[in-house]
TORMARVEX-337727 format. One line per field, with one value per residue (C-alpha): x, y, z negated. Coordinates in nm, 4 decimals. Layout:
# TORMARVEX-337727
xx [X, ...] $
yy [Y, ...] $
zz [Z, ...] $
***
This chain:
# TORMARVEX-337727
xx [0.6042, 0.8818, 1.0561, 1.3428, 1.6970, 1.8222, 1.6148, 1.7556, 2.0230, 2.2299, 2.4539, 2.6287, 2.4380, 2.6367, 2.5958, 2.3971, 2.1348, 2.0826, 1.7150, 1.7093, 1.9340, 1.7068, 1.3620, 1.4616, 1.5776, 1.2130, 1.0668, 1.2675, 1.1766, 0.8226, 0.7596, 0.9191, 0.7955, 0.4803, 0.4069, 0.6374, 0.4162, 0.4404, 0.6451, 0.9072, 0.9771, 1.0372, 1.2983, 1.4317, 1.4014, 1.6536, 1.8750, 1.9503, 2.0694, 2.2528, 2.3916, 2.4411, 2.6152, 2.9079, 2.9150, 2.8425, 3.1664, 3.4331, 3.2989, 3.2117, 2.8800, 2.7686, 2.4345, 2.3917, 2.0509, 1.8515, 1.6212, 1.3579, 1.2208, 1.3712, 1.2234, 1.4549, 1.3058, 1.5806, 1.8681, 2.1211, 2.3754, 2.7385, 2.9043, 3.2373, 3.4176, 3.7585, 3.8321, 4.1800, 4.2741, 4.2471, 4.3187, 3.9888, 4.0303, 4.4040, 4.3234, 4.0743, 3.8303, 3.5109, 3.1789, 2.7896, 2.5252, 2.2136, 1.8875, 1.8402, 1.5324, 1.3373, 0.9877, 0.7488, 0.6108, 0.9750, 1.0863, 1.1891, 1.3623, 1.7246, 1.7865, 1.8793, 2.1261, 2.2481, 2.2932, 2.4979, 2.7014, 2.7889, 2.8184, 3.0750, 3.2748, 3.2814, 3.3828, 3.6760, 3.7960, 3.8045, 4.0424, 3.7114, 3.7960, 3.4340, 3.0743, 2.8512, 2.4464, 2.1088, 1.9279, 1.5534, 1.4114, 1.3165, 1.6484, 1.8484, 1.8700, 2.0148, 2.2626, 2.3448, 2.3749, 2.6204, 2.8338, 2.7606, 2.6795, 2.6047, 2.8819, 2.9643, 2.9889, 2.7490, 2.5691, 2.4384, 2.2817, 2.2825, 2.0475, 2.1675, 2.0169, 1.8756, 1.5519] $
yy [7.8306, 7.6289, 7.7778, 7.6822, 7.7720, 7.8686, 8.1967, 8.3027, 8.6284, 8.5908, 8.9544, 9.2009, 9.5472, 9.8410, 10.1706, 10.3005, 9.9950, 10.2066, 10.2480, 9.8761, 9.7948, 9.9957, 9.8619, 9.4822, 9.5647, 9.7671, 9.4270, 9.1740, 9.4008, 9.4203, 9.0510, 8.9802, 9.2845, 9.3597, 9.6470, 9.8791, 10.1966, 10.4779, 10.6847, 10.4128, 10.2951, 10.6722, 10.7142, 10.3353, 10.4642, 10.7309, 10.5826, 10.3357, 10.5721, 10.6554, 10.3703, 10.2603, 10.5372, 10.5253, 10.1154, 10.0263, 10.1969, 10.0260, 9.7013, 9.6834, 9.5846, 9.3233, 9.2217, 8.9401, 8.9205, 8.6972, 8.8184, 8.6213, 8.7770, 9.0965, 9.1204, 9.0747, 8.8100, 8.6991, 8.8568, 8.8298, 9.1374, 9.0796, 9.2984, 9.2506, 9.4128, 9.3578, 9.3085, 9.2344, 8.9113, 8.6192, 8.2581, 8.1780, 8.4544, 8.5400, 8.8392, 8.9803, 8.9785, 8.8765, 8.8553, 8.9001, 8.6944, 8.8798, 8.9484, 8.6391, 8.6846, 8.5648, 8.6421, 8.4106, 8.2965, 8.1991, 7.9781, 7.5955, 7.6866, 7.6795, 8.0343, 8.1391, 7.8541, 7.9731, 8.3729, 8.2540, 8.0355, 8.3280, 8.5573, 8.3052, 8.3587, 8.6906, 8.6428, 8.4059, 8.7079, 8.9721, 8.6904, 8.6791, 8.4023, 8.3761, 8.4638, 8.5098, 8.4589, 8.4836, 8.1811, 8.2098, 7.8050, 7.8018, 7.8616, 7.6675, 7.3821, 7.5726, 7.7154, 7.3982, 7.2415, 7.5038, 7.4127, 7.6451, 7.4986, 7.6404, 7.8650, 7.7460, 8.1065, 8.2761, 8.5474, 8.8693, 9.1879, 9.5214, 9.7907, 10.1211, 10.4604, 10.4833, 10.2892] $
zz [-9.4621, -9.2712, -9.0377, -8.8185, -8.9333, -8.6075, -8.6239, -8.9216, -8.9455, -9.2272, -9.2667, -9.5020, -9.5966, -9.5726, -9.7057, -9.4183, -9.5352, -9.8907, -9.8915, -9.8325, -10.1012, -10.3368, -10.1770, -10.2188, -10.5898, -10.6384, -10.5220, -10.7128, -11.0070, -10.9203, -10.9249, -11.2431, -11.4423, -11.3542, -11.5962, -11.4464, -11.3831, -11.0995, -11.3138, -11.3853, -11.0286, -10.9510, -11.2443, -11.1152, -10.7504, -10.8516, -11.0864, -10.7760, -10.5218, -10.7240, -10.8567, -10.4686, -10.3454, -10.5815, -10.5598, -10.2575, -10.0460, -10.2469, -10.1942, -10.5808, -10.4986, -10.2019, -10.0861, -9.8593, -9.6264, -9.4721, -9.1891, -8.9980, -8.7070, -8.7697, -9.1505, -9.4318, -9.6172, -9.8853, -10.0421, -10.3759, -10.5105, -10.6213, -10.8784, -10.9098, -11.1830, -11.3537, -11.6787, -11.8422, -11.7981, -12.0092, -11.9878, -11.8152, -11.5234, -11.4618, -11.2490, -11.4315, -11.1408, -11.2490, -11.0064, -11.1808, -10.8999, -10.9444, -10.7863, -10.5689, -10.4302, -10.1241, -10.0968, -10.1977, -9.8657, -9.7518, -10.0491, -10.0510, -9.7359, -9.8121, -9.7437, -10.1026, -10.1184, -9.7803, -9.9350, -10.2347, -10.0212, -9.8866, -10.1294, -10.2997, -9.9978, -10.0423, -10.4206, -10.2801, -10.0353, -10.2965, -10.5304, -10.8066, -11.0784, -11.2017, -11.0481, -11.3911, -11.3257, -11.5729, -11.3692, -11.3720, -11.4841, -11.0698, -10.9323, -11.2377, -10.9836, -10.7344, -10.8778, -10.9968, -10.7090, -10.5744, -10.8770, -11.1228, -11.4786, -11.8128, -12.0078, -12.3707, -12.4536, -12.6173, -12.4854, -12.7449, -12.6115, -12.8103, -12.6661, -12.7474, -12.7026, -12.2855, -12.2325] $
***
């Protein structure tokens, strides 16, 4: 679908936009798991209002939107968290890019690029060193093209205990 740029609203949620927060997360994970049962998006349903009540207020956590005739269509969450600095980030202020998402009908429209753009100014605000991202293959050159590249760290994952 193309659609003229001048009707899209680009905006910060806030915590009165909660049960947004948590419905755009439900649908980014909806697409990319698909066997998530009943029972699971209720547990993840829960978890998240959580998780967005205590995150959201400090300004720990930022989602950027894009609407289109009053519907969100897009959106992508910044964590920012601080860690002791190190050579590579002198504050310690690190940012994780995550769920970038616009709905399928919307793509190849520039509006994702247009979120992180400003979700990096967000980063820059808040003095973040790094943004961090897992890039799905279809956004890779995206991302790219915003100036991120590839880490020469390694990344390991141990799962422990909570499913």
């Amino acid at each position: 679908m193309n659609m003229e740029n001048k009707n899209f609203v680009y905006r910060k949620l806030c915590h009165d936009d909660r049960d947004l927060f948590i419905r755009l997360r439900l649908d980014f994970i909806n697409e990319f798991h698909k066997d998530v049962d009943e029972t699971e998006k209720e547990k993840l349903k829960t978890s998240l209002q959580s998780y967005f009540d205590r995150h959201i207020k400090d300004d720990e956590f930022i989602g950027i939107v894009c609407e289109y005739e009053q519907k969100v269509i897009s959106v992508a969450y910044l964590i920012i968290n601080e860690w002791p600095p190190n050579r590579k980030f002198l504050n310690g202020k690190i940012g994780t890019l995550l769920n970038v998402y616009t709905y399928p009908e919307y793509r190849k429209n520039g509006i994702s690029t247009n979120i992180i753009k400003m979700i990096i100014e967000e980063a820059k605000k808040q003095n973040v060193s790094i943004i961090d991202l897992l890039a799905t293959e279809e956004g890779e050159s995206v991302y790219k093209k915003l100036g991120f590249f590839e880490n020469e760290d390694k990344s390991m994952r141990l799962k422990i205990g909570y499913k």
